[in-house]
C-alpha positions as CSV (number, residue, x, y, z in Angstrom):
1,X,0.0,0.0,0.0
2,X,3.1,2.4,0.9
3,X,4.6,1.7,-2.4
4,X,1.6,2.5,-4.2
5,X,0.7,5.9,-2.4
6,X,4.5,7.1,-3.4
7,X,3.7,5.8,-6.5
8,X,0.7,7.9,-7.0
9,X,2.0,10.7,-5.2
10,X,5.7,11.0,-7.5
11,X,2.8,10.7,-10.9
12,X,1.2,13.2,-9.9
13,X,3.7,15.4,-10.1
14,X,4.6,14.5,-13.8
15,X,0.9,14.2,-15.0
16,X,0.4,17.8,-13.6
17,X,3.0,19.0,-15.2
18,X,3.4,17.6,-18.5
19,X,0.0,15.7,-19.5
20,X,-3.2,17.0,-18.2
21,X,-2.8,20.3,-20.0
22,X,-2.6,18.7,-22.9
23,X,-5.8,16.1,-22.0
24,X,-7.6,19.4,-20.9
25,X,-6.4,21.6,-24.3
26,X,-7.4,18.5,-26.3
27,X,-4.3,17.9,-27.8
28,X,-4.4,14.8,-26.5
29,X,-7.4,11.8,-26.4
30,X,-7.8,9.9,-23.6
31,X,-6.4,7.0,-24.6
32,X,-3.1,9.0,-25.3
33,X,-2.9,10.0,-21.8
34,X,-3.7,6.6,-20.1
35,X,-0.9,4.8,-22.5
36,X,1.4,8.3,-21.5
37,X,0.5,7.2,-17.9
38,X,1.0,3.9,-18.1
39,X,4.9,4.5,-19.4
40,X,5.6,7.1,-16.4
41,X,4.7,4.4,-13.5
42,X,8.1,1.9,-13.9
43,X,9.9,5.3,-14.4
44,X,8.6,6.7,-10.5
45,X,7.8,3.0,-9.3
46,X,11.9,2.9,-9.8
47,X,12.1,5.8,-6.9
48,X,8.7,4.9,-5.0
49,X,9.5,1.3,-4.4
50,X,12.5,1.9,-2.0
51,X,11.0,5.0,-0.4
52,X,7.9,2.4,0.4
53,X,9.9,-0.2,1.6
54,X,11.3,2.4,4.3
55,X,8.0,3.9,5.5
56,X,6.3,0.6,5.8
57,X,8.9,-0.6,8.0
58,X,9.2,2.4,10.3
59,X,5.7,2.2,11.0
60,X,5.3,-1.2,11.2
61,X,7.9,-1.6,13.5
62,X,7.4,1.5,15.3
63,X,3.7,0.2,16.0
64,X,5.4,-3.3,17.2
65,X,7.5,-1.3,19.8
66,X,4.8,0.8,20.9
67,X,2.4,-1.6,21.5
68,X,5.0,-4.0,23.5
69,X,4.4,-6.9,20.7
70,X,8.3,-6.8,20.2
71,X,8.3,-7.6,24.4
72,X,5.9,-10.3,24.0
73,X,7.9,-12.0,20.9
74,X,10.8,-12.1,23.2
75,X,9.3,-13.4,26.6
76,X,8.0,-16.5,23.9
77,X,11.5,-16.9,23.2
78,X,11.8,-15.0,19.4
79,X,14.7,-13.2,19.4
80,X,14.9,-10.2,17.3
81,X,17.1,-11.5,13.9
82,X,14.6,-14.4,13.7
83,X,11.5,-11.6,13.3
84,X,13.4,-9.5,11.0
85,X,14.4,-12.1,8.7
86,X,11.7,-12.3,6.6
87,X,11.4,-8.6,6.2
88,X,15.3,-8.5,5.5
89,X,14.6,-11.4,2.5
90,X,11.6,-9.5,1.3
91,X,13.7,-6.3,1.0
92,X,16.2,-8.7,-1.0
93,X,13.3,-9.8,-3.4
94,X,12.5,-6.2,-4.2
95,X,16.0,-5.9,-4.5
96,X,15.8,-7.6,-7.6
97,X,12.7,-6.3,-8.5
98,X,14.3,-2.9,-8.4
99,X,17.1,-4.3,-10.2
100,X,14.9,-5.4,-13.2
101,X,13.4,-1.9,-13.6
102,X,16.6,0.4,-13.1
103,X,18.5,-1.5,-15.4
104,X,16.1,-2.3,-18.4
105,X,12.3,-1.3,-18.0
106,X,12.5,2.3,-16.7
107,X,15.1,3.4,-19.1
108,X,13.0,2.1,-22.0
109,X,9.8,3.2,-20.6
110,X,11.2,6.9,-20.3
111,X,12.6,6.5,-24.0
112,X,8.9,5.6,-25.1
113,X,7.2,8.3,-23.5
114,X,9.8,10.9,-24.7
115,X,8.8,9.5,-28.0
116,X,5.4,9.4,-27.7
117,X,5.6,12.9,-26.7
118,X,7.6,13.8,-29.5
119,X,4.9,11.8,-32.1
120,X,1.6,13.5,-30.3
121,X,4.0,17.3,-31.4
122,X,4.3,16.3,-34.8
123,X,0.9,15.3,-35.2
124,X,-0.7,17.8,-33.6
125,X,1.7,20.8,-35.6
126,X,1.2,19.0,-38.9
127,X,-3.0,18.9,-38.3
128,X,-2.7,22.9,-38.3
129,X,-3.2,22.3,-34.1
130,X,-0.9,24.8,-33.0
131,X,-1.0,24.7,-28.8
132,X,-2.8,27.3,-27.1
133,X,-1.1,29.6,-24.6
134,X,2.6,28.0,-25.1
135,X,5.4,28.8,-26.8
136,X,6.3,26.3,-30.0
137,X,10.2,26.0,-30.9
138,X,9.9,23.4,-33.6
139,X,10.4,25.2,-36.2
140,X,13.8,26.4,-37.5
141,X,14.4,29.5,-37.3
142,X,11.3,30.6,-35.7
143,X,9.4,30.4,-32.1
144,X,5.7,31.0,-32.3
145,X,3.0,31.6,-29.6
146,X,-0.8,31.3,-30.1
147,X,-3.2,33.0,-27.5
148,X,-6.6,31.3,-29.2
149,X,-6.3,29.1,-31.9
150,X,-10.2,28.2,-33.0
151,X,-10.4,26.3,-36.4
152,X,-7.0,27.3,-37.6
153,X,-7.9,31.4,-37.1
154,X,-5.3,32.3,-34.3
155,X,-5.5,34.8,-31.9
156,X,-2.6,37.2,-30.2
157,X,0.0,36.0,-32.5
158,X,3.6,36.5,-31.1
159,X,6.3,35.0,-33.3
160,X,10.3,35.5,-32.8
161,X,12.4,34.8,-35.5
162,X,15.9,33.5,-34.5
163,X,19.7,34.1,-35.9
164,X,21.1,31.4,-37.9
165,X,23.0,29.8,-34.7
166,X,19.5,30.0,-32.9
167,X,21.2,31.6,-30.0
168,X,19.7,35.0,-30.5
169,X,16.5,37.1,-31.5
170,X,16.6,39.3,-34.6
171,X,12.8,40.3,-34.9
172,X,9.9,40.3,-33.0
173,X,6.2,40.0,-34.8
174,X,3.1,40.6,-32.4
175,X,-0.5,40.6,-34.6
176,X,-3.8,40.6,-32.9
177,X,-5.1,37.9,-35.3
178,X,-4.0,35.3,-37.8
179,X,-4.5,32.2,-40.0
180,X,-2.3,28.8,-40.7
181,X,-2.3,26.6,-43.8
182,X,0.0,24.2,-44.2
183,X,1.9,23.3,-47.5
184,X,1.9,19.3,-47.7
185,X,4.1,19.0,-50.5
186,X,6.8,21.3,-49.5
187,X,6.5,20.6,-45.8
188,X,5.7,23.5,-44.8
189,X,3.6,25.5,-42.6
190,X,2.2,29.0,-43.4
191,X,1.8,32.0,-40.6
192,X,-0.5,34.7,-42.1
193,X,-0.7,37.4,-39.9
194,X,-2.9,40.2,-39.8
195,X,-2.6,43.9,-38.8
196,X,1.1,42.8,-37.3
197,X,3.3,44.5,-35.9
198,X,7.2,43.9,-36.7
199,X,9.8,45.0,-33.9
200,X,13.8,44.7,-35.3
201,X,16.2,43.7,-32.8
202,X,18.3,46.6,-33.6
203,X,15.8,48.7,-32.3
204,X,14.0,49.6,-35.6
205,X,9.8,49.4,-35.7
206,X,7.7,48.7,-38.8
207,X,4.2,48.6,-38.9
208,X,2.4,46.4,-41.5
209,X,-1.5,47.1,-42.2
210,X,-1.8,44.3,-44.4
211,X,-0.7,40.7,-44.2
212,X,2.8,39.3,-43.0
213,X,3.8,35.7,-44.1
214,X,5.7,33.2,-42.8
215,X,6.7,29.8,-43.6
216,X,7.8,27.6,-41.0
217,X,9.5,24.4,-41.8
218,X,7.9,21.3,-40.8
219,X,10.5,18.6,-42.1
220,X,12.1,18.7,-39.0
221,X,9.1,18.4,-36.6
222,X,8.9,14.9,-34.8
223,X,12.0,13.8,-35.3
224,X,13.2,11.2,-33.2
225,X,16.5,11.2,-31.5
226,X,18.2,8.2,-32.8
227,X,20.4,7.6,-29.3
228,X,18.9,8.1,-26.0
229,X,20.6,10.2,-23.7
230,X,22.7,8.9,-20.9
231,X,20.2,9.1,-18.3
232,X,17.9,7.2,-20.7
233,X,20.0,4.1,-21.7
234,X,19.5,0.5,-20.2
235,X,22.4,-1.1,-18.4
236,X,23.3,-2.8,-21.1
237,X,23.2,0.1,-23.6
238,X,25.5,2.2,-21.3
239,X,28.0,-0.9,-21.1
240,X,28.1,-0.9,-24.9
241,X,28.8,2.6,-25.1
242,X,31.9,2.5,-22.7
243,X,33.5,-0.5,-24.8
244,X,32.7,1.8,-28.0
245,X,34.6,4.6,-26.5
246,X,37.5,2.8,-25.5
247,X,37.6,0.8,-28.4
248,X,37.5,4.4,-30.5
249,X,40.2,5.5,-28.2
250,X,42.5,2.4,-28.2
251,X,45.6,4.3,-30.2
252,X,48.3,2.8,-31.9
253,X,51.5,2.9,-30.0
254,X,53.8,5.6,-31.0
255,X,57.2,5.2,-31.4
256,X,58.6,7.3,-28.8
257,X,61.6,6.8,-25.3
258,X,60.6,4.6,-22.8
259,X,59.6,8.0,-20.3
260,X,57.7,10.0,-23.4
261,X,55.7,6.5,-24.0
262,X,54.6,6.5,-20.7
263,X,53.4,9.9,-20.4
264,X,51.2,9.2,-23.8
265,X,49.9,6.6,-22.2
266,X,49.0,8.4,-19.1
267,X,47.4,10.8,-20.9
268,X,45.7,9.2,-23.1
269,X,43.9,7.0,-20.3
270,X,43.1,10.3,-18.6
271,X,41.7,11.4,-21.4
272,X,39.5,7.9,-22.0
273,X,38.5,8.2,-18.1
274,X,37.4,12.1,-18.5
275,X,35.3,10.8,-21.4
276,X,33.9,7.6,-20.1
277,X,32.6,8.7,-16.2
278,X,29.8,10.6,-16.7
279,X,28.3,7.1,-18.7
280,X,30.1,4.9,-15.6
281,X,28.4,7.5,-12.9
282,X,24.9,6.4,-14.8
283,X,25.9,2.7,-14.9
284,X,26.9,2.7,-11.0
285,X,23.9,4.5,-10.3
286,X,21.7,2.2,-11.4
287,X,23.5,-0.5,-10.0
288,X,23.6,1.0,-6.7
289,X,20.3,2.4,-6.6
290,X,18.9,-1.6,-7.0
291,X,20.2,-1.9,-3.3
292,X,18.0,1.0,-1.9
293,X,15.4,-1.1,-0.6
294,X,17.8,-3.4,1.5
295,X,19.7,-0.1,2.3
296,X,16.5,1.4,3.7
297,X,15.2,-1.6,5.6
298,X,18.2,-2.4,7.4
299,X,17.8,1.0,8.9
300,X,14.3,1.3,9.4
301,X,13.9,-1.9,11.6
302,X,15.8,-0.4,14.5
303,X,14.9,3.4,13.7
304,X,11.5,1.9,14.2
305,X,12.1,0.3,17.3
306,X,14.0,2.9,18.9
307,X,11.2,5.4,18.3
308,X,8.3,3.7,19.4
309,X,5.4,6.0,18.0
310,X,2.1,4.5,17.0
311,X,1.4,8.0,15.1
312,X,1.5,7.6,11.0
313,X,3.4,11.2,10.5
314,X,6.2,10.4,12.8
315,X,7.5,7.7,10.5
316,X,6.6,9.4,7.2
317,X,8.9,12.4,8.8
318,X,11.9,10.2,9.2
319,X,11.2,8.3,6.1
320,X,11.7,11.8,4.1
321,X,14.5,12.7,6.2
322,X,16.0,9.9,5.0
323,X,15.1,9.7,1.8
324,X,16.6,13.5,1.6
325,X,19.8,12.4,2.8
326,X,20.5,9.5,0.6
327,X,19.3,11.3,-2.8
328,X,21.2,14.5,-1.3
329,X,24.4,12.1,-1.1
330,X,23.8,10.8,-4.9
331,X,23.1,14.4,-6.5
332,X,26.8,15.4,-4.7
333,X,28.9,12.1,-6.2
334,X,26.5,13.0,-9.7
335,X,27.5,16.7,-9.9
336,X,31.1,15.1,-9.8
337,X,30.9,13.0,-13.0
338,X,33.2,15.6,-14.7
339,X,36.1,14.9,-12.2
340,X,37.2,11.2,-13.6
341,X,40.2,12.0,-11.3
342,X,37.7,11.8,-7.9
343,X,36.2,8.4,-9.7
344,X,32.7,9.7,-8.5
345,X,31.2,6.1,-9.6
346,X,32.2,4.9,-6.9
347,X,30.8,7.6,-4.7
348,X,27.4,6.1,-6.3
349,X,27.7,3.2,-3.5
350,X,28.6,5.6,-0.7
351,X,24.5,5.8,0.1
352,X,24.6,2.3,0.6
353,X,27.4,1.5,2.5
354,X,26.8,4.0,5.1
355,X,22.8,3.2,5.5
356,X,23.7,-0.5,5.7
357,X,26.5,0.3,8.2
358,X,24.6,2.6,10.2
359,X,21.6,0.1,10.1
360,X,23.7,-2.7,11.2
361,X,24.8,-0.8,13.6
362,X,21.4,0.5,15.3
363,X,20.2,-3.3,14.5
364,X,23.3,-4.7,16.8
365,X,22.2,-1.9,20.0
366,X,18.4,-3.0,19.7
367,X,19.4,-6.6,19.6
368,X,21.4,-6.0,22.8
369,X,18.5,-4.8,24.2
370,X,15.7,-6.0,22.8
């Protein structure tokens, strides 16, 4: 039950954000947005599975304490590693579970609904429905905002057309009121505008009475990224792309003195390393991540125990807490990924290993005493 309320709760974040405008707008049908849905939840059951695992424990455990049951197991004779066992080998299960969706089903899940997002753009710019009340940048060149747009007549026009490196504006055009077409053949989509207004960058104004024309290029729109990025690739894809690297950067020998050949070497393994540990920073962190749930367990039995509070909000409280600290402790080691020097993939299992310790730790002092 924990692991579906963070489940809902880490959704609802992204369907918020990114999908319900577009159900509400009509952009999207209904069976878009369910199948848009449906690819988010491995992508946040990834994060909410582990953060479940914790909060179930600390309040089941914390209710066992308060209400003496944890007394009563031992007076029967149960000591305290034979209760916890089968939590601690449930915690390994999801282990693997985790495992299974870090490495292979999130990452492709993610890729699919980047797609699909990409597709629903393309058909929704090519079907003359240019969004409402949100800046388009599909276009080349170009960046377009619609107020209204009712049956292809568009209201409060504001278009920017771009320099040729896209990094600046050169001209401003604002219209009360215009029309699209598109051109099929040539891929293109035509802006008329009406009564528009055209502002130069260089701080010249001209004002058009009649009709201004654009044509927007369309051949570009919904075009698929052929390589995910490196927070999108499976385990195995992100293996495949170190071995491509160093097999790219695998140099023949120069002929050079024995000291000058091992400087080239040093360098050029620096120089492999500086390229390759951003994609090892993603690899550990998926490998490491899979631990979470054990992580969190072993640390949330005798956290539970030790506070002994029937109340619900009490152990949510802690859960974040500690939640907080071991994302904190991945976002440092990832802001790192750039220093090959610090090897920050190994910092990826620092999380771990100091949970675990710390949870074998408390687990040891409430054995003691329990």
């Amino acid at each position: 039950m924990t692991v579906l309320v963070c489940t809902l709760v880490l959704l609802l974040g992204s369907v918020l954000r990114e999908l319900l405008p577009l159900l509400v707008s009509h952009q999207a049908t209904f069976g878009l947005f369910v199948k848009a849905v449906g690819l988010l939840i491995p992508f946040v059951g990834a994060f909410a599975l582990p953060i479940g695992m914790l909060t179930a424990t600390l309040l089941v455990f914390g209710r066992f304490s308060a209400d003496q049951e944890l007394t009563a197991a031992r007076a029967s004779g149960i000591s305290l590693l034979s209760l916890i066992m089968p939590v601690l080998l449930l915690s390994l299960v999801l282990c693997a579970l985790s495992a299974a969706v870090n490495l292979d089903i999130a990452p492709r899940c993610r890729v699919a609904y980047n797609n699909l997002r990409v597709d629903l753009r393309a058909v929704m710019l090519s079907n003359l429905r240019l969004p409402e009340g949100q800046p388009i940048d599909d276009f080349p060149g170009y960046i377009v905002y619609a107020g209204r747009n009712r049956n292809q007549n568009l209201q409060d026009v504001l278009l920017f057309q771009l320099s040729k490196d896209e990094t600046n504006i050169e001209m401003t055009v604002r219209a009360p009121r215009g029309r699209i077409e598109v051109d099929a053949p040539n891929q293109k989509l035509i802006l008329h505008l009406y009564d528009a207004t055209i502002v130069y960058v260089s701080g010249g104004v001209a004002g058009v009475s009649g009709e201004a024309t654009f044509e927007l290029n369309l051949s570009g729109v919904g075009k698929r990224s052929e390589k995910p990025g490196i927070s999108d690739m499976t385990f195995l894809q992100l293996r495949d792309a170190i071995r491509d690297l160093d097999r790219r950067m695998n140099l023949p020998t120069p002929r050079l003195p024995p000291e000058a050949l091992r400087a080239f070497r040093r360098n050029l393994q620096q120089q492999r390393n500086d390229i390759t540990e951003p994609i090892r920073v993603q690899l550990h962190r998926q490998v490491a991540f899979s631990f979470a749930c054990f992580s969190f367990t072993l640390v949330g039995i005798p956290l539970g125990i030790c506070v002994q509070r029937r109340e619900t909000n009490i152990g949510v409280a802690i859960a974040l807490g500690l939640v907080a600290v071991y994302y904190a402790l991945l976002i440092v080691a990832s802001s790192q990924s750039n220093r090959a020097d610090l090897a920050p993939h190994l910092w990826m299992w620092a999380p771990n290993f100091l949970f675990q310790a710390l949870g074998a730790v408390l687990l040891w002092r409430a054995n003691r005493g329990f």
